[in-house]
mmCIF file of the N, C-alpha and C atoms, coordinates in Angstrom:
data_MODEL
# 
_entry.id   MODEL 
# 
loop_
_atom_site.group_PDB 
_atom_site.id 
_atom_site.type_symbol 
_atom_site.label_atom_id 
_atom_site.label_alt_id 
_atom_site.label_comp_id 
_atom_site.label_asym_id 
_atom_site.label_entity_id 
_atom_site.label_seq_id 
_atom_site.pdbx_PDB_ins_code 
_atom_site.Cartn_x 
_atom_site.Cartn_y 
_atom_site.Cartn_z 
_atom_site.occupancy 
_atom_site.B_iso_or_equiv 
_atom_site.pdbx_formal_charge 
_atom_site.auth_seq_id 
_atom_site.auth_comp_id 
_atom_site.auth_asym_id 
_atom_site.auth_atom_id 
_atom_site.pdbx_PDB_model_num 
ATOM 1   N N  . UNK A 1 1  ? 25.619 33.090 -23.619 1.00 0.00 ? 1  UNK A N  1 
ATOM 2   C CA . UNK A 1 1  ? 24.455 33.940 -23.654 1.00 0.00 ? 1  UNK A CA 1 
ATOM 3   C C  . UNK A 1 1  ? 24.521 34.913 -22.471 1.00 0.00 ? 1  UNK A C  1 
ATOM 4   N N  . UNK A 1 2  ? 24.706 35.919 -22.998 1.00 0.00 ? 2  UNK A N  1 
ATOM 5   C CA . UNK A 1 2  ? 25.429 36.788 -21.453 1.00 0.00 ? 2  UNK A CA 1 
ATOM 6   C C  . UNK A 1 2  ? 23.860 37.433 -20.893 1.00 0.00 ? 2  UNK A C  1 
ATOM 7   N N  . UNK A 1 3  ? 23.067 37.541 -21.851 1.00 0.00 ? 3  UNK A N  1 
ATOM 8   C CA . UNK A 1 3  ? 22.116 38.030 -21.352 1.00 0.00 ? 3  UNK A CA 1 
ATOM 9   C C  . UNK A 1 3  ? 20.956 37.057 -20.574 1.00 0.00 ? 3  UNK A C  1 
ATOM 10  N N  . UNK A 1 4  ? 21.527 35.633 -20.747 1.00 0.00 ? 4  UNK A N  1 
ATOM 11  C CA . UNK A 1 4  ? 20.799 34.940 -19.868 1.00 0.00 ? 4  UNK A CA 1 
ATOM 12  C C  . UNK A 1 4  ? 21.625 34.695 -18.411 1.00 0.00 ? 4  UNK A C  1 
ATOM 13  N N  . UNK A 1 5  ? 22.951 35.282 -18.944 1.00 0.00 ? 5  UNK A N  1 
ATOM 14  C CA . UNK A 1 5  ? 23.949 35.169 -17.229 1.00 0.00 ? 5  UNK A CA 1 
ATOM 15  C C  . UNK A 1 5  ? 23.481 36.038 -16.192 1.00 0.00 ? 5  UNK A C  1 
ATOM 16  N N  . UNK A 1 6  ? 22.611 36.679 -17.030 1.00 0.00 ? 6  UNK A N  1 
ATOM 17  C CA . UNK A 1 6  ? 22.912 38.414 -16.478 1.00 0.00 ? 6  UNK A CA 1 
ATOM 18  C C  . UNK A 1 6  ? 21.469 38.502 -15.663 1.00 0.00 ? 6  UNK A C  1 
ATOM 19  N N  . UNK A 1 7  ? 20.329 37.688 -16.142 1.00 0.00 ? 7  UNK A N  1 
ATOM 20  C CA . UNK A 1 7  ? 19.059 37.361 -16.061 1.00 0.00 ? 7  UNK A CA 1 
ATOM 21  C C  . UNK A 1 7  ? 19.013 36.202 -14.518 1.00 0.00 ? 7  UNK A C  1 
ATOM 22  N N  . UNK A 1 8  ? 19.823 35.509 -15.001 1.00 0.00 ? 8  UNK A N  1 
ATOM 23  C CA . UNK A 1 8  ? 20.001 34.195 -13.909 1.00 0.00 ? 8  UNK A CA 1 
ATOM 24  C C  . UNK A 1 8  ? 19.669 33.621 -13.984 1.00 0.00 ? 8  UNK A C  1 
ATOM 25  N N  . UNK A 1 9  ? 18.660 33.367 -15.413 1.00 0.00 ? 9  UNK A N  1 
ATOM 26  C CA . UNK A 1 9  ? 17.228 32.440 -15.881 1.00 0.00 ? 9  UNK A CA 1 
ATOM 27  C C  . UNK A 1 9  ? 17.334 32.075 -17.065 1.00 0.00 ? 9  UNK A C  1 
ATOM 28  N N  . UNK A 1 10 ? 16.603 31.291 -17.931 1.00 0.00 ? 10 UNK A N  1 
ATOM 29  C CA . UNK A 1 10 ? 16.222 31.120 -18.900 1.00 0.00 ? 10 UNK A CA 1 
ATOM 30  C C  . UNK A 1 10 ? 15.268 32.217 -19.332 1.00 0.00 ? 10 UNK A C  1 
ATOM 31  N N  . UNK A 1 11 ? 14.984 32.888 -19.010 1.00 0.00 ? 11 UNK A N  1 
ATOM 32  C CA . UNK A 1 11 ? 13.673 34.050 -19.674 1.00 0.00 ? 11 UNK A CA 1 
ATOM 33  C C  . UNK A 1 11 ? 13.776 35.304 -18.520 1.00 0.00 ? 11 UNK A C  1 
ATOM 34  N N  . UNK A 1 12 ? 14.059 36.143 -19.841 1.00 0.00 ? 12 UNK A N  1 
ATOM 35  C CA . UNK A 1 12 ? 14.631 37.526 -19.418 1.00 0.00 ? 12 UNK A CA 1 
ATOM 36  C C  . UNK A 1 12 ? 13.657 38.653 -20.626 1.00 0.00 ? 12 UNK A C  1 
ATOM 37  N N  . UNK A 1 13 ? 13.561 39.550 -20.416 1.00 0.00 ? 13 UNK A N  1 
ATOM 38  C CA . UNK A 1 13 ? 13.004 40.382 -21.100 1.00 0.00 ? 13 UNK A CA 1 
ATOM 39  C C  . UNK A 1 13 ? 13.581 41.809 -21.560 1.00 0.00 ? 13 UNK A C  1 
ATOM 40  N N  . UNK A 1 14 ? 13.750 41.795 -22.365 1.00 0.00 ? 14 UNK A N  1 
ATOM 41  C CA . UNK A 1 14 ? 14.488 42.774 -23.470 1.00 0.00 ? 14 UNK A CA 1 
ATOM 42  C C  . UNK A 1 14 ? 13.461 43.246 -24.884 1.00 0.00 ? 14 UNK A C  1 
ATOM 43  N N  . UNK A 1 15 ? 13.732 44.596 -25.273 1.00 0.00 ? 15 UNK A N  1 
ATOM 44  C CA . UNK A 1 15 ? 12.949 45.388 -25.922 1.00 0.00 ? 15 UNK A CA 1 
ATOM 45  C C  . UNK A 1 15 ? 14.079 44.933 -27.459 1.00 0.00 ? 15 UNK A C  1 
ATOM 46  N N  . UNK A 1 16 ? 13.087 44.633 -28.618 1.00 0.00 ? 16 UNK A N  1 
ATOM 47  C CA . UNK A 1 16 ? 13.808 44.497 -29.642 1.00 0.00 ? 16 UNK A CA 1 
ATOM 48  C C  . UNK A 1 16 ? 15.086 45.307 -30.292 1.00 0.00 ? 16 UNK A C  1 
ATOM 49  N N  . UNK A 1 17 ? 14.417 46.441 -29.608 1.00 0.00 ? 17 UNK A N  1 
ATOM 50  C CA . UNK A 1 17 ? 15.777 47.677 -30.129 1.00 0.00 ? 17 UNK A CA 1 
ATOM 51  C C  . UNK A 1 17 ? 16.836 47.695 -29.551 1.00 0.00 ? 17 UNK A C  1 
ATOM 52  N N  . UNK A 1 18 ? 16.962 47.271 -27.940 1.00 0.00 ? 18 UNK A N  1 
ATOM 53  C CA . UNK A 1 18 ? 17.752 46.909 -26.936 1.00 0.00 ? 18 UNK A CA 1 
ATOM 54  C C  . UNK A 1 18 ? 18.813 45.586 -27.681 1.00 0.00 ? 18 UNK A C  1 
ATOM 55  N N  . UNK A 1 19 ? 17.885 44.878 -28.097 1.00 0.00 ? 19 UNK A N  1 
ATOM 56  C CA . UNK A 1 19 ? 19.023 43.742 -28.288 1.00 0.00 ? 19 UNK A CA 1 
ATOM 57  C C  . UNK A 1 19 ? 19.189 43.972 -30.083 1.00 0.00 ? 19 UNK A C  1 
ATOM 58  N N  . UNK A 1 20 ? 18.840 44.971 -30.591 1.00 0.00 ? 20 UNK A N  1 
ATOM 59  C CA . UNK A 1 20 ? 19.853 45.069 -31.785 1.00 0.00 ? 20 UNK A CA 1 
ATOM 60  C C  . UNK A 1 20 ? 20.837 45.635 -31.656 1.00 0.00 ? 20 UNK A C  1 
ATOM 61  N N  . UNK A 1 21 ? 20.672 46.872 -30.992 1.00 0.00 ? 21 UNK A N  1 
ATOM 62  C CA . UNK A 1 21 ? 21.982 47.584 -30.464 1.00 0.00 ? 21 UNK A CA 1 
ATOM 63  C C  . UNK A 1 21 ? 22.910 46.867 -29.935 1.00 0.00 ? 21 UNK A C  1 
ATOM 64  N N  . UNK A 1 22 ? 22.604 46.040 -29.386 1.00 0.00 ? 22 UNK A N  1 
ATOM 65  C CA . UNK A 1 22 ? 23.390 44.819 -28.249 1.00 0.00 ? 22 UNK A CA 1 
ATOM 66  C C  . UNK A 1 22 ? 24.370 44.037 -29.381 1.00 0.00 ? 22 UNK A C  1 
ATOM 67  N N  . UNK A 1 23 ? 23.476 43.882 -30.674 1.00 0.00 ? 23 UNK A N  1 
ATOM 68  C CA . UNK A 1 23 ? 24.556 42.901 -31.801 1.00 0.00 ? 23 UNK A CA 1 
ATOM 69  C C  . UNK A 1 23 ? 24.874 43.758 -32.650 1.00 0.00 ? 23 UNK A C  1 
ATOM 70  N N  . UNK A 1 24 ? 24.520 44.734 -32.991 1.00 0.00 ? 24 UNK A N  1 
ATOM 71  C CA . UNK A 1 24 ? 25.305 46.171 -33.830 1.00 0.00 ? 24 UNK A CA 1 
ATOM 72  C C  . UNK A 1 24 ? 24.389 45.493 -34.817 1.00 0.00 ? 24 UNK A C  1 
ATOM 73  N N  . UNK A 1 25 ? 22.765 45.281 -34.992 1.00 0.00 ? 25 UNK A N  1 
ATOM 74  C CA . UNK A 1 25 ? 22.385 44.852 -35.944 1.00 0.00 ? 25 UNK A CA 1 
ATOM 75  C C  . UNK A 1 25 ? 20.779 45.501 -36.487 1.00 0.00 ? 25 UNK A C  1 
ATOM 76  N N  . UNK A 1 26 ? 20.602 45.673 -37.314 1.00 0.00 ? 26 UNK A N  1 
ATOM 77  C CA . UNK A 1 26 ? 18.779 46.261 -37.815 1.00 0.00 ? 26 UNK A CA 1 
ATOM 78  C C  . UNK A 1 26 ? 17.943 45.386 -36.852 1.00 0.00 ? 26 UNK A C  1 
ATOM 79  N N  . UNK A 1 27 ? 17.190 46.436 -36.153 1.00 0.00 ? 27 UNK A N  1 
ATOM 80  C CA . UNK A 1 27 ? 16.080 45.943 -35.462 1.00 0.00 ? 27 UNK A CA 1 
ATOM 81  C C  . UNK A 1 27 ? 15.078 44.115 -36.337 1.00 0.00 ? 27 UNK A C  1 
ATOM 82  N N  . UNK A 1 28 ? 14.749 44.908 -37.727 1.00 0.00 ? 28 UNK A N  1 
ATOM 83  C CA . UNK A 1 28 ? 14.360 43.720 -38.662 1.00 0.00 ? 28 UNK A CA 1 
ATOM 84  C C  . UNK A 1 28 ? 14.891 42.523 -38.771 1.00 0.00 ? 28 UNK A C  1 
ATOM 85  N N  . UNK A 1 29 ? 16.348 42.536 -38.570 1.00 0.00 ? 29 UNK A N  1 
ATOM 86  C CA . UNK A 1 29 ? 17.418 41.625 -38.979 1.00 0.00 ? 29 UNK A CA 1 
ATOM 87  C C  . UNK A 1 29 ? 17.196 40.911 -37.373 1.00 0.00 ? 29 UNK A C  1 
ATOM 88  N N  . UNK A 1 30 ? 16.966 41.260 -36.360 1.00 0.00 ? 30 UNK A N  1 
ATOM 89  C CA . UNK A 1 30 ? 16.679 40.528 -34.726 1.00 0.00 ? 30 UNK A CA 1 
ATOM 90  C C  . UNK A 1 30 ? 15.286 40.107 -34.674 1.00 0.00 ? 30 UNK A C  1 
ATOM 91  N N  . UNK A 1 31 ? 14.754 40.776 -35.640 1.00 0.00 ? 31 UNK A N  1 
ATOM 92  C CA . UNK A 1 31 ? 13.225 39.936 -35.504 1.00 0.00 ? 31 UNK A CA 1 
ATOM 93  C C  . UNK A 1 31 ? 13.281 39.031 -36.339 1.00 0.00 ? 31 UNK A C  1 
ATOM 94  N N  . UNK A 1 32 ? 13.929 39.022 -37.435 1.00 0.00 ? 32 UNK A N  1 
ATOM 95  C CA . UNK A 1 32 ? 13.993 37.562 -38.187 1.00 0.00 ? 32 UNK A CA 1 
ATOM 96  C C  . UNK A 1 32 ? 14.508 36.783 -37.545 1.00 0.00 ? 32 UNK A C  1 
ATOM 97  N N  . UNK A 1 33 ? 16.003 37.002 -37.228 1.00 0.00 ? 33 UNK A N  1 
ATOM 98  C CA . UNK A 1 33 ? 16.757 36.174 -36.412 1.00 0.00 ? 33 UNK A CA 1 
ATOM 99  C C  . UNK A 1 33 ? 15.803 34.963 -35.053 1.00 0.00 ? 33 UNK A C  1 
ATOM 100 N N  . UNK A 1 34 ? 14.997 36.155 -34.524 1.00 0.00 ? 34 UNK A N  1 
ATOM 101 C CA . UNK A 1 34 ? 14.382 35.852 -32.973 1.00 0.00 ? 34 UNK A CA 1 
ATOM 102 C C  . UNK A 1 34 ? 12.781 34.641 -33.914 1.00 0.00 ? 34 UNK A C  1 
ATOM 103 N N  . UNK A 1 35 ? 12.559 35.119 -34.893 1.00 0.00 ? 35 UNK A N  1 
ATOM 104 C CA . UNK A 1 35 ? 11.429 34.333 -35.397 1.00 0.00 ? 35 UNK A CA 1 
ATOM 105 C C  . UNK A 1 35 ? 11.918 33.135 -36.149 1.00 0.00 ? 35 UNK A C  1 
ATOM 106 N N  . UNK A 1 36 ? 13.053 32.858 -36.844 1.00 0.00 ? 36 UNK A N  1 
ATOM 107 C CA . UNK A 1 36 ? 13.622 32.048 -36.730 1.00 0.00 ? 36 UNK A CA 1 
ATOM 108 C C  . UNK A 1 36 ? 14.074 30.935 -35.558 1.00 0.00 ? 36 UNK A C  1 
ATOM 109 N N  . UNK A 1 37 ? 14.918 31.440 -34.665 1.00 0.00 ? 37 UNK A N  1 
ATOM 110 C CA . UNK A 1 37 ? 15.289 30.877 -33.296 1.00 0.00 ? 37 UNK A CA 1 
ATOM 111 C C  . UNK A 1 37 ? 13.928 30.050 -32.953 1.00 0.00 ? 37 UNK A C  1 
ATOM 112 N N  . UNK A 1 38 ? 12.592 30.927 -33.283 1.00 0.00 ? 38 UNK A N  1 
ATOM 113 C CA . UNK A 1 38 ? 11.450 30.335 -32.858 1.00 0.00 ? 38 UNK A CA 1 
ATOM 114 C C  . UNK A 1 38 ? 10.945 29.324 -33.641 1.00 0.00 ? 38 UNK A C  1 
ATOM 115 N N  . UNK A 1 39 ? 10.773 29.174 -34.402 1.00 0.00 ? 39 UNK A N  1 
ATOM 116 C CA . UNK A 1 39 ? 10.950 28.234 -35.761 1.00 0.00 ? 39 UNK A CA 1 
ATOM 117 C C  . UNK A 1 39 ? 11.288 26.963 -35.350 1.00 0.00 ? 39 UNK A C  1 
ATOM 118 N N  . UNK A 1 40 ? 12.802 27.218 -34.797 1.00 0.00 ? 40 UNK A N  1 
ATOM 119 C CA . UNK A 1 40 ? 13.832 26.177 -34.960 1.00 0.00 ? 40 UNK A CA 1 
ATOM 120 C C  . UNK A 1 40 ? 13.233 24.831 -33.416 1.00 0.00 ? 40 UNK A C  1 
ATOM 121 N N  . UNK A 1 41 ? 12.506 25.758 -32.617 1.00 0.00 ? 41 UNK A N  1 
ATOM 122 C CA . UNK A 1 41 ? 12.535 25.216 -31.171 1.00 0.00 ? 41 UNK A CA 1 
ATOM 123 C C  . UNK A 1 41 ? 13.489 26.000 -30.710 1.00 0.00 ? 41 UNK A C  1 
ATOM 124 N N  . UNK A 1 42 ? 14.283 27.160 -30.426 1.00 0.00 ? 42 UNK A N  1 
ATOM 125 C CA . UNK A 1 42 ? 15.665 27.249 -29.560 1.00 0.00 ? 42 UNK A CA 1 
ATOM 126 C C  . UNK A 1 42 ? 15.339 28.308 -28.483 1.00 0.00 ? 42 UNK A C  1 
ATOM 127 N N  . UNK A 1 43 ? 13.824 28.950 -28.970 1.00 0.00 ? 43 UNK A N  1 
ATOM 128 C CA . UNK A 1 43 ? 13.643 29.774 -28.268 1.00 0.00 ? 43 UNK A CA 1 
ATOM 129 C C  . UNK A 1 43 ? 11.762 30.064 -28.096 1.00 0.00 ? 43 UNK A C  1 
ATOM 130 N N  . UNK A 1 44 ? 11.615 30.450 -26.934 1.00 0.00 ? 44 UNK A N  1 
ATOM 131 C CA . UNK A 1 44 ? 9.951  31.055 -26.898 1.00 0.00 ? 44 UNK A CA 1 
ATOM 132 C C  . UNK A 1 44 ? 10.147 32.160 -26.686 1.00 0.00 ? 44 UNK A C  1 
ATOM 133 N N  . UNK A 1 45 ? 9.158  33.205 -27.719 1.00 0.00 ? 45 UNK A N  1 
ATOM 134 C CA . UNK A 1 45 ? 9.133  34.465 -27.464 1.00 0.00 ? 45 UNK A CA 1 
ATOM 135 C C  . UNK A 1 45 ? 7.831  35.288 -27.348 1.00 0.00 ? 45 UNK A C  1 
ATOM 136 N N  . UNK A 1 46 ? 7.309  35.829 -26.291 1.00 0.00 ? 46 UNK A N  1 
ATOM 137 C CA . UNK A 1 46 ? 6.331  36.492 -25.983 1.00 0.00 ? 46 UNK A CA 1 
ATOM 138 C C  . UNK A 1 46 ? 6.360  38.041 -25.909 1.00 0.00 ? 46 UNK A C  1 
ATOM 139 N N  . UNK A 1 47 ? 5.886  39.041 -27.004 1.00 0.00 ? 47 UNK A N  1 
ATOM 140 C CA . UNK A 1 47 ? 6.389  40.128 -26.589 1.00 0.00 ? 47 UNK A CA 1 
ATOM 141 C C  . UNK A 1 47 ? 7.749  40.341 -26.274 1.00 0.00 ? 47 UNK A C  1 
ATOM 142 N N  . UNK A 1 48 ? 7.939  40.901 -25.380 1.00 0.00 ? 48 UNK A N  1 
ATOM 143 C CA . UNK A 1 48 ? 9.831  41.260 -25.031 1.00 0.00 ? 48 UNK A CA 1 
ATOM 144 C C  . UNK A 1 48 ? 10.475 40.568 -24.047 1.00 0.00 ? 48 UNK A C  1 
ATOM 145 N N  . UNK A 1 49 ? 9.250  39.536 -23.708 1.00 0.00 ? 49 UNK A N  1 
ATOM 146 C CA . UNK A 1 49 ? 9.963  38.101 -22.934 1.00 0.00 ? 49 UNK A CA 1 
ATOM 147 C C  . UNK A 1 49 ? 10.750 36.887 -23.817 1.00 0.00 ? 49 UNK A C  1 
ATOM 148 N N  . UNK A 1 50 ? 11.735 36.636 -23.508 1.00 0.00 ? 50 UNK A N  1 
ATOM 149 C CA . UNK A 1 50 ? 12.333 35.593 -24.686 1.00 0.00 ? 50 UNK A CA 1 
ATOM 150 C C  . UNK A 1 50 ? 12.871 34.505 -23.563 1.00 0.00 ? 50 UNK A C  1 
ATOM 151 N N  . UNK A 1 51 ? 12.821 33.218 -23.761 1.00 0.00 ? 51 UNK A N  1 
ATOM 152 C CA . UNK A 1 51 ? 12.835 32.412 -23.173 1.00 0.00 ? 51 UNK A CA 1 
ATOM 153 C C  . UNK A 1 51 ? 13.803 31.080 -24.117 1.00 0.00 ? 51 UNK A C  1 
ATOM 154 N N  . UNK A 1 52 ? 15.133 30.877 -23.128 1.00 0.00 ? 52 UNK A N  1 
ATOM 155 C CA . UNK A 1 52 ? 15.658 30.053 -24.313 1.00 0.00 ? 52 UNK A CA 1 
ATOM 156 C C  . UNK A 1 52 ? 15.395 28.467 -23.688 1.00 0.00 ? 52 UNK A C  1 
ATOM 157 N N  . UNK A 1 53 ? 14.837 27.720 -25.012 1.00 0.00 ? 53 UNK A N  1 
ATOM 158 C CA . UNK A 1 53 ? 15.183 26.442 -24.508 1.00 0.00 ? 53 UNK A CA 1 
ATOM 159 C C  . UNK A 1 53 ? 15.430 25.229 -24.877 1.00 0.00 ? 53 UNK A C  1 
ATOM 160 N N  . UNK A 1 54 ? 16.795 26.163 -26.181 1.00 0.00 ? 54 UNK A N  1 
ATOM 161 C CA . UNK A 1 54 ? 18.010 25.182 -25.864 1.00 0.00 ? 54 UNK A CA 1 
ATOM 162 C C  . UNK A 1 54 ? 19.002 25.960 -26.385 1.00 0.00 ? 54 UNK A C  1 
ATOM 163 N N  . UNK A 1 55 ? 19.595 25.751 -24.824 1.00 0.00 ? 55 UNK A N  1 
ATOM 164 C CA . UNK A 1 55 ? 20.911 26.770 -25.005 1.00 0.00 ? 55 UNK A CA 1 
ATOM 165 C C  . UNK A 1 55 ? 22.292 26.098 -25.500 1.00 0.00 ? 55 UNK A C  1 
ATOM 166 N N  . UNK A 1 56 ? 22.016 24.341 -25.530 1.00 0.00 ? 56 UNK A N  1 
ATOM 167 C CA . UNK A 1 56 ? 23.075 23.753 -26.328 1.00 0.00 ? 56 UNK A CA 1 
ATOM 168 C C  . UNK A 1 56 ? 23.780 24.074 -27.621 1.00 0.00 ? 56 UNK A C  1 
ATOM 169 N N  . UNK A 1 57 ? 22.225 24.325 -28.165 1.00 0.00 ? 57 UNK A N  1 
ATOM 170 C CA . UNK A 1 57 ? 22.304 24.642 -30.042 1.00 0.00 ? 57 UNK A CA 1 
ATOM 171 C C  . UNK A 1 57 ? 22.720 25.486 -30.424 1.00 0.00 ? 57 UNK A C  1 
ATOM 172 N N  . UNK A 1 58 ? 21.734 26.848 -29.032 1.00 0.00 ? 58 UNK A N  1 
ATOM 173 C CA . UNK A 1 58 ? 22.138 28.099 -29.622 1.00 0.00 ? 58 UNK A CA 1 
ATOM 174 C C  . UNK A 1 58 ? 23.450 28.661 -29.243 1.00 0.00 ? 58 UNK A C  1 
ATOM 175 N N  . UNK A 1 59 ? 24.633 28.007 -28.441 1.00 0.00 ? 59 UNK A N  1 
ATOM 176 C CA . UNK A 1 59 ? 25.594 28.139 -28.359 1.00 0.00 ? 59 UNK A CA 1 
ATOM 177 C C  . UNK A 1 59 ? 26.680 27.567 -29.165 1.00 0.00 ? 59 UNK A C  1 
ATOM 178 N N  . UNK A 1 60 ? 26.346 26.397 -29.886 1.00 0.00 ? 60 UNK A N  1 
ATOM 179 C CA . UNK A 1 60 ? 26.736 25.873 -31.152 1.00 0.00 ? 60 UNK A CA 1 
ATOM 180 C C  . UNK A 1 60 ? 27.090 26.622 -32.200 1.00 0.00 ? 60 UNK A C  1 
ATOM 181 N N  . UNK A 1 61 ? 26.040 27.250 -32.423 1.00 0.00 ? 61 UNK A N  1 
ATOM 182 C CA . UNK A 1 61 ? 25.711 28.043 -33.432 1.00 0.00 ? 61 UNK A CA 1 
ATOM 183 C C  . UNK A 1 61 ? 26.880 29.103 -34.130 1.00 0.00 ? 61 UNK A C  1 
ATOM 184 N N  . UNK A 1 62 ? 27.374 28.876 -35.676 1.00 0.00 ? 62 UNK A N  1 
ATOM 185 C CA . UNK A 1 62 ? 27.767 30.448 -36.016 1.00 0.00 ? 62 UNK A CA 1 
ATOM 186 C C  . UNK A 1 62 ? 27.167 31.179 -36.091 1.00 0.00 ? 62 UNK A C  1 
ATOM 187 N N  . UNK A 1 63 ? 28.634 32.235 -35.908 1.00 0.00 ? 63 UNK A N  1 
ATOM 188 C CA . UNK A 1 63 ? 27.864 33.679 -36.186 1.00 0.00 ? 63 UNK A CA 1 
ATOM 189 C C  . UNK A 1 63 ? 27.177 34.062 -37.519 1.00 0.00 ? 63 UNK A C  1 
# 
């Protein structure tokens, strides 16, 4: 999760459009994704604060 390397934290804040560009992906397609993640437990998301917490899974994870 480079953007939590990059943060130094678990919860970093990024603008939805920011991190589609970031995966070459539709803004829509990162809000499902991110409301999912939320769903699952893997992540809390407040506004453009995202907070991961569990970075086991979501590093598991395919693409």
């Amino acid at each position: 999760m480079r953007l939590q390397r990059q943060a130094g934290s678990d919860t970093f804040k990024i603008a939805r459009e920011d991190l589609a560009a970031m995966a070459a992906m539709a803004t829509e397609t990162v809000s499902r994704t991110l409301s999912d993640f939320k769903e699952e437990a893997l992540i809390d998301k407040k506004g453009s604060t995202i907070t991961i917490r569990d970075l086991s899974r979501l590093t598991k994870m395919k693409n």
